[in-house]
C-alpha positions as CSV (number, residue, x, y, z in Angstrom):
1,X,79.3,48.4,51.9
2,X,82.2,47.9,53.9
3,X,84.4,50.2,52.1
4,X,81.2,52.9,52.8
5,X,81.8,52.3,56.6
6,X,85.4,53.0,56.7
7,X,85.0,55.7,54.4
8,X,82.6,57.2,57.3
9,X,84.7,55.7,60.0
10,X,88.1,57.9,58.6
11,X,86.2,61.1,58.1
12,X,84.5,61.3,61.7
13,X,88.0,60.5,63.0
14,X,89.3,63.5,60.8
15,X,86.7,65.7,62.2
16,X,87.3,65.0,65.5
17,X,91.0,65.2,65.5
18,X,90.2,68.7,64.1
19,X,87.8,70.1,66.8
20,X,89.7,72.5,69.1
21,X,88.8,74.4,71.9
22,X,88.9,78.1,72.6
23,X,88.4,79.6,75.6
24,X,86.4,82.5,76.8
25,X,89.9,84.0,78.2
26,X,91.4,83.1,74.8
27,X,91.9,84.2,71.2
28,X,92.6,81.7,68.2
29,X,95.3,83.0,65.3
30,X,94.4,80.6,62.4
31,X,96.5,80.0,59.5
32,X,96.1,78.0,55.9
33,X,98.8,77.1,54.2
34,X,101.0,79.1,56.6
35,X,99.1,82.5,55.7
36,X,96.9,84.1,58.1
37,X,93.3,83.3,57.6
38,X,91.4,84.5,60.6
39,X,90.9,85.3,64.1
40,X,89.2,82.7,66.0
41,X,86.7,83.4,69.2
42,X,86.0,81.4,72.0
43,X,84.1,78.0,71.6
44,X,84.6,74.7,69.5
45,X,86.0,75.3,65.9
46,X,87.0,73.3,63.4
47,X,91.4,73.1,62.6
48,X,91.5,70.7,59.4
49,X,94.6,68.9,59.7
50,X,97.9,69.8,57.4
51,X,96.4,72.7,55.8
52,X,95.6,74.5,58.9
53,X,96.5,75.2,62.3
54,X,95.7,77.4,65.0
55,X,97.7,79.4,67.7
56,X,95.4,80.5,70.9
57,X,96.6,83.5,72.7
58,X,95.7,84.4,76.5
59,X,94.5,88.1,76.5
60,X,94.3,88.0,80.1
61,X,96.2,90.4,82.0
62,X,99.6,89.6,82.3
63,X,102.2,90.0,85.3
64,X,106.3,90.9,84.2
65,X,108.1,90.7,87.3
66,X,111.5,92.9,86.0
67,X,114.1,91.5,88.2
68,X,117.1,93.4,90.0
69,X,119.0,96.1,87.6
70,X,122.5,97.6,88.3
71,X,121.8,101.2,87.7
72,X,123.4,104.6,87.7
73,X,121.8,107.6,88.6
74,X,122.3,110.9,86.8
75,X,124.5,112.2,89.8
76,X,126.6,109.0,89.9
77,X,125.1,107.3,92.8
78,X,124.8,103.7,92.0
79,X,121.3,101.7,92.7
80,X,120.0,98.4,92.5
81,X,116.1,98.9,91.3
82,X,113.4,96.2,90.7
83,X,110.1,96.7,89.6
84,X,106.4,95.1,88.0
85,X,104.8,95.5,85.1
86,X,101.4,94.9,84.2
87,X,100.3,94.5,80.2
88,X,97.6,93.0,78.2
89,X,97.2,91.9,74.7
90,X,94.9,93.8,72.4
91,X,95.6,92.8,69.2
92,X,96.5,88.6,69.0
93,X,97.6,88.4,65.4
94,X,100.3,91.5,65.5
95,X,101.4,89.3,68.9
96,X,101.9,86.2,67.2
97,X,102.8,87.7,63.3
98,X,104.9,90.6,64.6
99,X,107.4,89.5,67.4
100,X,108.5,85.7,68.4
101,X,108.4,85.8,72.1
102,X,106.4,88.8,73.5
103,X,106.8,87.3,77.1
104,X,110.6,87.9,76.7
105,X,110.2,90.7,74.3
106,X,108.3,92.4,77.0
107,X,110.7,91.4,80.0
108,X,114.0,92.6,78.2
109,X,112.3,96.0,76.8
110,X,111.4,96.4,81.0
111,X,114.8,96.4,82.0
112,X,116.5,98.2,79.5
113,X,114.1,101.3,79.9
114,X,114.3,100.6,83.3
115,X,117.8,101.3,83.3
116,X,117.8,104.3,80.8
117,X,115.0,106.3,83.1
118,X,117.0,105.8,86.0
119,X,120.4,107.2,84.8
120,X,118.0,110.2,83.9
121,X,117.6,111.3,87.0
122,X,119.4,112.3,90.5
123,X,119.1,109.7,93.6
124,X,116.8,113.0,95.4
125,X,114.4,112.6,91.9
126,X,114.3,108.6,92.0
127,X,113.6,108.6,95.6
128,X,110.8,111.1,95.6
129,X,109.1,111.0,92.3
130,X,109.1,107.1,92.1
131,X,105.6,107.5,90.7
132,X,107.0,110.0,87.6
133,X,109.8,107.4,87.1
134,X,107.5,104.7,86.8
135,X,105.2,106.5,84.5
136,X,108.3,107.6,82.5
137,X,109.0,103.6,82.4
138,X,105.5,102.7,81.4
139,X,105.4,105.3,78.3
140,X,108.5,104.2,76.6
141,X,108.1,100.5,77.1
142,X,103.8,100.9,75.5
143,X,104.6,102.9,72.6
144,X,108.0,100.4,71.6
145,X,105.3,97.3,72.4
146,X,102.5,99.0,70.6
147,X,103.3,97.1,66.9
148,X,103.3,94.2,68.9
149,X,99.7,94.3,70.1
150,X,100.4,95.0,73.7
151,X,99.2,96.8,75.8
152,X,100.8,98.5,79.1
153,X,98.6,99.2,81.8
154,X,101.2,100.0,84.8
155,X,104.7,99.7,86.1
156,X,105.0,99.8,89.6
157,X,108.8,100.2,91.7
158,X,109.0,97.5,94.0
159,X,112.4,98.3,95.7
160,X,115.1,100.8,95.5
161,X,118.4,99.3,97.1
162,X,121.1,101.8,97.9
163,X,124.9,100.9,98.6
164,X,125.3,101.0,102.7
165,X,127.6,104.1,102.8
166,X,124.7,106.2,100.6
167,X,122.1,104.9,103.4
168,X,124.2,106.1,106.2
169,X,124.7,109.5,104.7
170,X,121.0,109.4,104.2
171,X,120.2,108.6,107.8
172,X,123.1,111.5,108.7
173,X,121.2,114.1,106.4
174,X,117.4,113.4,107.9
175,X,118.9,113.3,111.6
176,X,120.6,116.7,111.0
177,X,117.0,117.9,108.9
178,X,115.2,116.8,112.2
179,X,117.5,118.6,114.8
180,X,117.6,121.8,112.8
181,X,113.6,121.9,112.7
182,X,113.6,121.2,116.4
183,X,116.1,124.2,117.1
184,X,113.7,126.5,114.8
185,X,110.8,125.3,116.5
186,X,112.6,125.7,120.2
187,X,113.4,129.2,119.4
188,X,110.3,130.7,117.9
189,X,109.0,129.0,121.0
190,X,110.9,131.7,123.4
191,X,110.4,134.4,120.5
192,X,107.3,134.4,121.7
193,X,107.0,133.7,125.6
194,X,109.6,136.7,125.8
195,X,107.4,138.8,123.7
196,X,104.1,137.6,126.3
197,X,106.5,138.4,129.3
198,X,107.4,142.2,127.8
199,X,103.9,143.0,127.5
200,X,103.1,141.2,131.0
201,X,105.8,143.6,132.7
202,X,104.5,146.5,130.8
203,X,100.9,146.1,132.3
204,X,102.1,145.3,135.7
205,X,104.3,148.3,135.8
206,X,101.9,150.6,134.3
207,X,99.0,150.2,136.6
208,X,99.0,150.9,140.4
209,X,99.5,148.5,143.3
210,X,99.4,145.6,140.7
211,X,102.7,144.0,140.6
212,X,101.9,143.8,144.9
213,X,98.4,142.3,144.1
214,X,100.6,139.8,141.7
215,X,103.5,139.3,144.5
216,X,100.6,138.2,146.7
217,X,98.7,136.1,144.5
218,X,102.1,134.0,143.9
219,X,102.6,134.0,148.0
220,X,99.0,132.9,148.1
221,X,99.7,130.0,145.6
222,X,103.3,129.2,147.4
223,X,101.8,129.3,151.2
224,X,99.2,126.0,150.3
225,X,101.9,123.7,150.8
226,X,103.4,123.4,154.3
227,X,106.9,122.4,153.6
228,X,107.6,125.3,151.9
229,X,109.7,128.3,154.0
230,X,108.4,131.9,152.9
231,X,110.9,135.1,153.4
232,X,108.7,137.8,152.5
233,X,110.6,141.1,151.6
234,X,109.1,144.2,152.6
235,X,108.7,147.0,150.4
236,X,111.1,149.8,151.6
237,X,108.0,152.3,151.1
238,X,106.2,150.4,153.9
239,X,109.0,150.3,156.1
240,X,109.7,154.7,155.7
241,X,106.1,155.0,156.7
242,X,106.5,152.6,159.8
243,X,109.4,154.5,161.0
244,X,107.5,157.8,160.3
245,X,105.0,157.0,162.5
246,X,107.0,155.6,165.4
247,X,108.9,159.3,164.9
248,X,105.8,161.1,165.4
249,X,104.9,158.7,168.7
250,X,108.1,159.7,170.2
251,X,107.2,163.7,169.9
């Protein structure tokens, strides 16, 4: 009877050394006898000691944080670039049977394309079409990580350093873009008061008596402040008919 009891006693402690969790978040790669058996969903199961075991994979979303990279544009400017990458695992047994360290597999296949799209294009490219480059960055590292069972979702440029001589020239270039904008600007500004002015004159002059009515209107507009002096030049038609008429008194 007693031999019954620790016959009992040792399988119950075999079966619960064997339980193992999965989590919801989490995928279980089972093998016996160091082949591939199955893949595992989330709950308790059952991982019979010696001939089995069990690797659980996180299918979460994943964060790569690609560090700094020494680049080299295509027009020989040199460039210090950084960037993140976002990925996800969509098949769990290529990840584990296929490639030994997908984190680092992931991280080193960032950089390198990193550095290769970069040296692809000019600093004016990099700078403006950081979206394409990052695109570019996210095509090449899915399809090499496909037989892996990953998945890239996005890459994202973080930062773009430039050596301090290139940001100077940089600064120098948009200063002289600015100031040659404002010169444009300036002179299509007196294109076109000079334009208003000619047809002003032209109206004046052609109609009768109105450049006096304007002459007064502006001595009108002068004479409401007191401080102001007014010398008021008489047209020499007015004076000819004043001394006409102080002729004709003297007859």
């Amino acid at each position: 009877m007693a031999g019954l009891y620790v016959f009992l006693g040792v399988v119950l402690f075999i079966v619960v050394i064997s339980i193992r969790q999965v989590e919801q978040y989490q995928r279980g790669v089972k093998f016996q006898f160091g082949k591939f058996k199955r893949l595992v969903d989330p709950g308790w199961r059952l991982v019979w000691p010696i001939v089995q075991s069990m690797t659980k994979v996180d299918i979460r979303v994943k964060v790569v944080d690609v560090p700094y990279q020494e680049t080299i544009t295509k027009d020989n400017v040199s460039a210090r670039v950084n960037a993140v990458l976002y990925y996800r695992i969509t098949d769990s047994q290529k990840v584990i049977i296929e490639v030994e360290d997908y984190r680092n597999a992931v991280s080193q296949l960032a950089q390198t394309t990193m550095r290769n799209v970069v040296g692809e294009m000019t600093l004016d490219e990099l700078l403006s079409n950081r979206d394409a480059a990052a695109e570019r960055i996210r095509e090449i590292v899915d399809k090499a990580s496909d037989p892996w069972g990953i998945k890239v979702d996005s890459v994202e440029l973080k930062d773009i350093v430039l050596p301090e001589e290139m940001v100077r020239t940089i600064a120098k270039q948009a200063e002289a873009e600015r100031e040659r904008r404002a010169v444009i600007i300036n002179s299509e500004g007196e294109v076109v008061a000079a334009e208003n002015l000619q047809r002003a004159a032209k109206i004046l002059g052609g109609s009768p008596g109105a450049l006096h009515l304007r002459t007064l209107n502006s001595i009108n507009d002068i004479s409401s402040d007191q401080s102001n002096t007014i010398v008021f030049a008489i047209p020499i038609e007015v004076l000819s008919a004043l001394q006409g008429s102080l002729d004709k008194k003297s007859l």
